[in-house]
Structures are given as structure tokens and as C-alpha cells.
C-alpha positions in Angstrom: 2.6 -56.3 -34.8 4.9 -57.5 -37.9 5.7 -53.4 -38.3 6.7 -52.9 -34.4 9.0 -55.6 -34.4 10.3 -54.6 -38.0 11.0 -51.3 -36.1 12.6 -52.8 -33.4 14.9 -54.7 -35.1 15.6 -52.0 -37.3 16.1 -48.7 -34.9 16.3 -50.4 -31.2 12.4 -48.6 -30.4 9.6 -51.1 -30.9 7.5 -48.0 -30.8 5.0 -47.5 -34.2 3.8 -44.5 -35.3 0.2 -45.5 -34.2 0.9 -46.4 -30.8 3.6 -45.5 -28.0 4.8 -48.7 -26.6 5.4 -48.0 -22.6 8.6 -48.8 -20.9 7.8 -51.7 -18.5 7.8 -50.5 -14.9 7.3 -52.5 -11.7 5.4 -50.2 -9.9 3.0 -49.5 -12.6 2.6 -52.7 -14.7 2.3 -51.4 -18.0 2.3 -53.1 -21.4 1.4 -52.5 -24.7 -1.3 -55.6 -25.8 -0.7 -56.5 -29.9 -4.1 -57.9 -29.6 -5.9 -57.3 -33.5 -7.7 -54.7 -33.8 -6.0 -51.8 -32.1 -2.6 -52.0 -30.1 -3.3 -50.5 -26.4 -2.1 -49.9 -23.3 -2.8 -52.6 -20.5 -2.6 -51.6 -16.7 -4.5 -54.8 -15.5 -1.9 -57.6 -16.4 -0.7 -58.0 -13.4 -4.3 -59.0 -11.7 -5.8 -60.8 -15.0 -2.9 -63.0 -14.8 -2.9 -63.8 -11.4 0.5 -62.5 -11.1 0.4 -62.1 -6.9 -1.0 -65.9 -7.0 2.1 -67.6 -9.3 4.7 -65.5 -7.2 3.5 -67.5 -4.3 3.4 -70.9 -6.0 7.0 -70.4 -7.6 8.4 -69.0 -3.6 7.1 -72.0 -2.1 7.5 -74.7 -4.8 11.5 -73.3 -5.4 9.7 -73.0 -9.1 
């Protein structure tokens, strides 16, 4: 994680050489998790967080 934000800070790409770190896109909702061991591509944030349920909370609560 320490190198990818070195890089980022340094070129503008917080890409590494290990790992391609994905654009975020709404319609697909991907990310790149830093989580130790191995940096990886997560599809499923969106439902593991509960996303659809807080977007709800935060309309009707003027959140």
C-alpha cells in the first residue's frame, strides 16, 4: 500500500507494478482492496456494504 500511494504521489497513477488499480465506475463497482496479503480487485463492495440500504437512509434522513 505504502508503494501505491508513493506512486501516486509521485507520477499521478496509483497503479503498482503487481496490480492494475481499476478506474472507479458506477455501473460496475470496482475497486482495488489494499487488504495484506495480495492487493485485488473487488466487484462486491457495493452489496457487502450495504450501499443500496445507506442511499435510502441518507434520501430520507436529508443525511
Amino acid at each position: 500500500m505504502r508503494g501505491s500511494w508513493t506512486q501516486f504521489a509521485a507520477v499521478g497513477a496509483p497503479a503498482t507494478a503487481a496490480q492494475h488499480w481499476p478506474k472507479f465506475d458506477i455501473l460496475h463497482h470496482t475497486m482495488l482492496s489494499l487488504v495484506a496479503p495480495t492487493p485485488h480487485v473487488k466487484t462486491d463492495f457495493a452489496a457487502a456494504h450495504h450501499c443500496g440500504f445507506w442511499a435510502t437512509v441518507a434520501l430520507t434522513t436529508g443525511w
